[in-house]
C-alpha positions, 0 to 999 in steps of 0.5 A: 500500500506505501508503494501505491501511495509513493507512486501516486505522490510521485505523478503529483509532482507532475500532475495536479490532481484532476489529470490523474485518475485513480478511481475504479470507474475512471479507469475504467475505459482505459482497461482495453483499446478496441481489442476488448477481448483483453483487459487490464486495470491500470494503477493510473491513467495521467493526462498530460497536456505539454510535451514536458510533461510527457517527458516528466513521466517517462523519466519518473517511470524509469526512476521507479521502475513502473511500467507505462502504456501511450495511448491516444484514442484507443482503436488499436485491434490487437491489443497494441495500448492494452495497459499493463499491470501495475503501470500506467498510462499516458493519454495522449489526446490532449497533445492534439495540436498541429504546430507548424504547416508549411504548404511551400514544403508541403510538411505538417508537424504535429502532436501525437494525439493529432486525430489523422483526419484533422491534419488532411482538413487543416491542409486542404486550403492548400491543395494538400492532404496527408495520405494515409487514410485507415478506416477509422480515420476520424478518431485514430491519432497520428502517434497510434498511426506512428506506432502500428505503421498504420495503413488505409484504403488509399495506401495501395499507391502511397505507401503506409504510414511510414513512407509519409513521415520525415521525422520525429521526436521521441523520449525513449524510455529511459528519458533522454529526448532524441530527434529523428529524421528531419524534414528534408525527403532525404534522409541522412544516416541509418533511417532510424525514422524507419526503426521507430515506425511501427515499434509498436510503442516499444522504444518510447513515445513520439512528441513531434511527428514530421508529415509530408503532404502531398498535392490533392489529386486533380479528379478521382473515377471510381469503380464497382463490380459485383461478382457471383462469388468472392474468389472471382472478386479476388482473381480479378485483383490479379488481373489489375495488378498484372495489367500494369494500372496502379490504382489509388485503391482497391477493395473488396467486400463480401456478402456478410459485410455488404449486407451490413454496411448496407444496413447502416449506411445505405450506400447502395450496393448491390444487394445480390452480389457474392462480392464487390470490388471498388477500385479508384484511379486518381491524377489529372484529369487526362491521366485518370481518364485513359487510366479508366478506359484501361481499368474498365476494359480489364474489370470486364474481363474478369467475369463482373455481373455488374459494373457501375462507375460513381456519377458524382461526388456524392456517390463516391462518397457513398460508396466510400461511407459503406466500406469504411464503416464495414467494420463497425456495421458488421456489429449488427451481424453478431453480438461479438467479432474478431477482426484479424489483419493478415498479408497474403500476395496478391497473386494468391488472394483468390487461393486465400479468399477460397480457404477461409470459406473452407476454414468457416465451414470447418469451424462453423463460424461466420466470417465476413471479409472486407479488406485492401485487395491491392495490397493483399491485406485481409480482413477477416472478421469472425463472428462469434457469440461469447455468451455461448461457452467455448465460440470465442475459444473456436473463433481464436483458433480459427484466426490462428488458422487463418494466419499461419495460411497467410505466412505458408502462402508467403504473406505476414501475420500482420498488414497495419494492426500491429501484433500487439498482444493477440499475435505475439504467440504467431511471431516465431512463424515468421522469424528465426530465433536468432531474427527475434534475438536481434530485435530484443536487443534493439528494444534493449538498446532503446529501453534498458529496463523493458518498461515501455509497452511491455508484453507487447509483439515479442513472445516470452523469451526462451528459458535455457536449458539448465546444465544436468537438468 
């Protein structure tokens, strides 16, 4: 009990009383991110509101020895800002200010609980926005975005969170304050920038994050085709890659994930459609229009039941609505579901997309796909009810399936989600003993005491063989 009270005496020499919660029902809805299958109490959650005070408290922690957890909103799908036992969190939300915008340089520099969205509305005066777009980009803040690597419909042509930031500054874990990266294109020196995106909170917390913001495309076409099952939707993916087209974006959604998206937004879809493959083009106007007639002329050779081009704005928009709130629609199917995030090669989506129907049927469980077909970026959402004894246990067992697919297939455990806690178990599928070893002494480099965000992405480290045992 003394330590408790030191500890909370401690946060008080950096906080005033209000921004530190204790109480059971302040803490409440930090004892998970979006990934509420898990839960843990933190002992605090702080809420700073200057980088200093940020600052103040990863030294504190490292002083004390108490783990601690960034978080900005908490839409984490893999259990990435889970809190940690005894340790506490530092909510970022309040570090919400974009602090320089340079159009001539076509950079943003802001704070980590900058929501994502913001930072293209704050650019777009200019002609500019900021490219990474994820479905949950109205909430999501650009640290969480920095963390995971985050990626979007968008992506395919752009590039993830990683090839849009040119530099941060961070405090590592042990306090001392370190600016990575800068502000030119080119980088100079190993691309630490690069090591420090989508660690995963592992290394410390980004205080500063430098954006490149790219000219808004002159005039976007976008496409839907419906088709009879979805392993043609998937084949017809392979068809655009090898075609030599390279859209802004596209994706597929299936059956289960129409009729919910439907339902919640009334997008218009098709609604006898197995699936639905939006792709859209972008650039000047001259560009986007051959691009068109190319990308329809491969679309129609894929087999589609049914092709329509947006008329307008306002049905792209709609189109847009429905697929970026599939995944919250799809709460309207069953009382619970897993979202799992896994890569396969593009060429392989219609093998992929045809096992899961397989493993579904197998496991006896829905499961509705709404994903980045061109970069081969799986979705898959498992339907379960936890009220009903050992479904969540199957609906585990048949995302871990699905994931160990991705990797025989030549693919990744993890697209944009991170690994966080619920994948950590699948990292040595991937990775050698002696890769996972290297990667432990990065993190033991940046973080001597493990303090930050422990028990996330790494698998307990094998005990050794005890001599005569």
């Amino acid at each position: 009990m003394r330590r408790a009270q030191d500890l909370l005496e401690g946060l008080r020499s950096i906080y005033p009383r209000e921004r530190i919660l204790t109480a059971p029902a302040e803490l409440a809805p930090y004892e998970s991110d979006a990934l509420t299958g898990f839960r843990v109490r933190p002992r605090a959650v702080v809420l700073p509101e200057t980088q200093d005070e940020v600052i103040a408290t990863v030294r504190w922690c490292f002083r004390e020895g108490v783990p601690f957890v960034a978080r900005g909103s908490g839409t984490s799908l893999s259990g990435g800002s889970l809190p940690v036992e005894g340790g506490i969190v530092i909510a970022l939300n309040r570090l919400n200010r974009i602090l320089r915008l340079d159009p001539e340089e076509r950079i943003a520099v802001v704070e980590p609980g900058v929501p994502n969205l913001e930072v293209s509305r704050a650019a777009a005066p200019y002609g500019l926005y900021y490219a990474p777009d994820p479905s949950s980009q109205a909430v999501c803040t650009i640290g969480g975005n920095v963390a995971f690597n985050s990626g979007g419909a968008h992506c395919l042509k752009y590039g993830m969170t990683a090839n849009h930031v040119l530099g941060i500054k961070a405090v590592l874990a042990d306090g001392e304050v370190v600016r990575f990266g800068g502000e030119s294109l080119e980088g100079v020196g190993p691309d630490l920038v690069g090591i420090f995106v989508g660690s995963e909170g592992l290394f410390g917390i980004a205080l500063e994050i430098t954006l490149r913001l790219l000219p808004r495309p002159e005039a976007y076409r976008t496409v839907l085709a419906a088709y009879r099952s979805l392993e043609q939707a998937g084949e017809a993916v392979a068809r655009v890659v090898a075609s030599g087209v390279l859209p802004g974006a596209m994706e597929i959604m299936d059956r289960l994930s129409l009729e919910a998206a439907e339902a919640a937004v009334g997008a218009g879809y098709p609604r006898d459609a197995a699936a639905v493959l939006i792709v859209e083009v972008e650039g000047e106007e001259p560009e986007v229009e051959a691009e068109l007639t190319h990308l329809l002329e491969v679309i129609r050779s894929s087999g589609p039941t049914e092709v329509r081009i947006a008329k307008d704005e306002g049905e792209r928009q709609r189109i847009w609505k429905g697929r970026k709130g599939a995944f919250s629609a799809v709460g309207r199917l069953s009382p619970d579901y897993l979202v799992q995030d896994g890569v396969v090669p593009r060429t392989r989506l219609g093998q992929a997309l045809r096992e899961i129907e397989r493993l579904s049927a197998a496991y006896g469980l829905r499961v509705a796909n709404v994903f980045h077909a061109g970069d081969g970026n799986l979705h898959p959402l498992i339907l379960y009810d936890g009220r009903k004894p050992g479904e969540l246990e199957r609906a585990e067992a048949l995302a871990g399936e699905i994931l160990r697919m991705c990797v025989r297939l030549g693919g990744s455990i993890t697209g944009e989600h991170g690994v966080g806690v619920e994948k950590r178990k699948f990292l040595p599928e991937m990775f050698a003993e002696a890769d996972l070893a290297v990667m432990r002494r990065l993190r033991r480099v940046m973080d001597p005491r493990g303090l930050a965000n422990p028990g996330k992405m790494f698998p307990p480290e094998p005990v050794a063989a005890t001599v005569g045992a």
